[in-house]
C-alpha positions as CSV (number, residue, x, y, z in Angstrom):
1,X,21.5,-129.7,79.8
2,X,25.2,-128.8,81.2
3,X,25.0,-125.8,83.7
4,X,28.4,-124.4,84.0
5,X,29.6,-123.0,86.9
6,X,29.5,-119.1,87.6
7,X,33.4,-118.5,86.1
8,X,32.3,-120.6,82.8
9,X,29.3,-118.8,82.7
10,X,30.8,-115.8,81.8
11,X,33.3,-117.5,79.4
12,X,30.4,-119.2,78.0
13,X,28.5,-115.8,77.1
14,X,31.3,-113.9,75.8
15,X,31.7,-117.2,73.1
16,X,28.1,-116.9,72.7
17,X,28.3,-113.0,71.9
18,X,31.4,-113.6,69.7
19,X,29.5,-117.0,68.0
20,X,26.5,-115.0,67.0
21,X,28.7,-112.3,65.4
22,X,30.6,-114.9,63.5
23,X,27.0,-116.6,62.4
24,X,26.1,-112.9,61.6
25,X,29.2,-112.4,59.4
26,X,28.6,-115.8,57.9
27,X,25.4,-115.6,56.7
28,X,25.8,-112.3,55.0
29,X,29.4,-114.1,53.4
30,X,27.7,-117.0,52.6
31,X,26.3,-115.2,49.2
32,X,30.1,-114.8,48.0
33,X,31.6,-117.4,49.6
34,X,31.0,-121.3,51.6
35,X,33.9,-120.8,54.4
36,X,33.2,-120.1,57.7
37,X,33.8,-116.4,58.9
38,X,37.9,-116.3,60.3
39,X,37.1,-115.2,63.6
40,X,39.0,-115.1,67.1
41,X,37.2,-115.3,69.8
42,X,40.3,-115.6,72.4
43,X,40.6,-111.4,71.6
44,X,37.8,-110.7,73.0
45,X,38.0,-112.7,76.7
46,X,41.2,-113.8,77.2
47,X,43.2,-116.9,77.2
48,X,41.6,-120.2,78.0
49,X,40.9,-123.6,76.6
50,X,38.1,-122.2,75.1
51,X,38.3,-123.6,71.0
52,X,39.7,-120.5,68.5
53,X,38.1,-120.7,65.1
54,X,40.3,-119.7,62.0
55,X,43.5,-120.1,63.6
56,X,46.1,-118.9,61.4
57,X,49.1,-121.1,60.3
58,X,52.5,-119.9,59.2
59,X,53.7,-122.2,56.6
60,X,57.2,-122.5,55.9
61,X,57.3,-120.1,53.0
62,X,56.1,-117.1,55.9
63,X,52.7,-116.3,54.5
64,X,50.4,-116.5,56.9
65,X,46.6,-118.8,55.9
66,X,43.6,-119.1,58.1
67,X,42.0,-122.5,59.1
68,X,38.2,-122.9,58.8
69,X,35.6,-124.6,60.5
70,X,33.9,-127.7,59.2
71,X,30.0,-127.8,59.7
72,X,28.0,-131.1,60.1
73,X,24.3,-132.0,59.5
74,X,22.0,-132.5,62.5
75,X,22.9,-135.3,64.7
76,X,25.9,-136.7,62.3
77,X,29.2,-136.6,62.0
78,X,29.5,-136.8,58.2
79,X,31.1,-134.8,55.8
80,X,28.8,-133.0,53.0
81,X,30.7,-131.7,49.9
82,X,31.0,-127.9,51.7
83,X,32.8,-129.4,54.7
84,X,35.3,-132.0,52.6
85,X,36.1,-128.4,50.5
86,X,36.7,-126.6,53.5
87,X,38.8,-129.3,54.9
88,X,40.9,-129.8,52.1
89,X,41.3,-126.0,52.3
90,X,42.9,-126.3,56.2
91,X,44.7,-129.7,55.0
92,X,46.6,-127.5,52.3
93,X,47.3,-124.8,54.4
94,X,48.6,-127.2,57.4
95,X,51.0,-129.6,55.0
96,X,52.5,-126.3,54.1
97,X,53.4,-125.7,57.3
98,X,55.6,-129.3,58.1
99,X,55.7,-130.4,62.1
100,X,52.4,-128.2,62.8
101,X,50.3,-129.5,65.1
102,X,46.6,-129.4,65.0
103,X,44.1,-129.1,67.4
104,X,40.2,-130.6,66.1
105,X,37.5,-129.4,68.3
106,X,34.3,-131.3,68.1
107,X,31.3,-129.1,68.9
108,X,27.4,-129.5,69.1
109,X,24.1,-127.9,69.2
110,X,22.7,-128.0,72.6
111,X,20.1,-130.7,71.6
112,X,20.7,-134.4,73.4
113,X,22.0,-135.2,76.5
114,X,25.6,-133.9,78.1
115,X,27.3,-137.5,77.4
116,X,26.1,-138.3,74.0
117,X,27.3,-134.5,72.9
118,X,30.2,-135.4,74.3
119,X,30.6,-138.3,72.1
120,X,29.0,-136.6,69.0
121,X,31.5,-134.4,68.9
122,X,34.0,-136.7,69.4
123,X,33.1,-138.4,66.4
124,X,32.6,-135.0,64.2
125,X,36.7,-134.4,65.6
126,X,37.8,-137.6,64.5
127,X,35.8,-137.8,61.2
128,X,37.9,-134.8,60.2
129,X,41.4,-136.3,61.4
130,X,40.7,-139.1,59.3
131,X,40.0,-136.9,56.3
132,X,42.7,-134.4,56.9
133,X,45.1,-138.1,57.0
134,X,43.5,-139.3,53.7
135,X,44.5,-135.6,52.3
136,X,48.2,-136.1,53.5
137,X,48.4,-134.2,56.8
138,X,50.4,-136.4,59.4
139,X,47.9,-138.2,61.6
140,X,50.6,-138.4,64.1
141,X,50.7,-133.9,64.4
142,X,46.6,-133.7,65.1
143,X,44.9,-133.9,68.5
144,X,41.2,-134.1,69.5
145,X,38.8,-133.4,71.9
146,X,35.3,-132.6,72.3
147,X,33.5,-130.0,73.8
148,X,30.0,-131.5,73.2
149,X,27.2,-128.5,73.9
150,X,29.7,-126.7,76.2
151,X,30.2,-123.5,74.1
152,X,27.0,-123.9,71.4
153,X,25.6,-120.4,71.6
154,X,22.4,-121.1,68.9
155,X,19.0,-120.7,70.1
156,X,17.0,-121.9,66.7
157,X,17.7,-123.6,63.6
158,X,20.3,-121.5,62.1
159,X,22.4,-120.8,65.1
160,X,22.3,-124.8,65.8
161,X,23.4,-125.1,62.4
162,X,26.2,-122.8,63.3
163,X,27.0,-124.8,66.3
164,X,27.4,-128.1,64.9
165,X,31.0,-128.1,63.9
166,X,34.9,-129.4,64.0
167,X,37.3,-126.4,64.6
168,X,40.6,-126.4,63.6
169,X,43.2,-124.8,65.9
170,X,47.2,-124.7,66.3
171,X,48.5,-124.3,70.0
């Protein structure tokens, strides 16, 4: 497991605080609704390169919408039904906005080794490029990276679950 230094150690908490909140607020939306919570975790500690879940995008029009997460299965990087929905959501919202640029964050539970996290979430980043490209969004305007186990806060099945995701930002 990766044991970040002193500086990302406090980063890494304050996601974890703000990550358990979010799974908090999800699991008691989840009875009216299968989108991930719109949460910002930069409020709460400052700017860094840490990912930002439900970024909001100002299309063209001026209305403002709010880019979800897309959640994977354990140890895969395919879409279920929930996640294509959600990612058609974000693809909507970002073709409305022409020239925005994306950011895809691939994330992972803490299970598995430092390098194949890495990698897994890699793949979950790009698996959702290539979907939001299928749904129209210019391939050419999205970016990804990977932050393997880096900022999974989950201690047990369901904050794993909440872990295991592609985030959506705009810079």
């Amino acid at each position: 497991m990766h044991v970040p230094n002193p500086h990302s150690l406090i980063r890494h908490l304050a996601l974890g605080a703000t990550a358990l909140a979010a799974a908090l607020l999800g699991a008691c939306a989840a009875s009216t609704s299968q989108t991930a919570p719109t949460v910002n975790p930069q409020a709460s500690r400052g700017a860094s390169d840490a990912p930002t879940v439900g970024a909001a995008v100002a299309p063209s029009a001026g209305t403002q919408c709010s880019l979800a997460a897309a959640y994977f299965p354990y140890d895969s990087n395919e879409l279920d039904p929930t996640a294509r929905a959600v990612l058609e959501r974000d693809a909507e919202c970002i073709k409305r906005s022409p020239g925005a640029r994306a950011v895809i964050v691939g994330m992972t539970d803490p299970r598995g080794s430092e390098d194949y996290n890495l990698a897994l979430g890699e793949r979950r980043a790009q698996t959702a490029i290539r979907y939001l490209s299928a749904l129209g969004v210019d391939a050419a305007h999205l970016d990804s990276r990977s932050t393997g186990e880096e900022y999974a806060a989950g201690s047990d099945e369901s904050g794993w679950a909440s872990d295991r995701r592609a985030e959506i930002s705009t810079p």
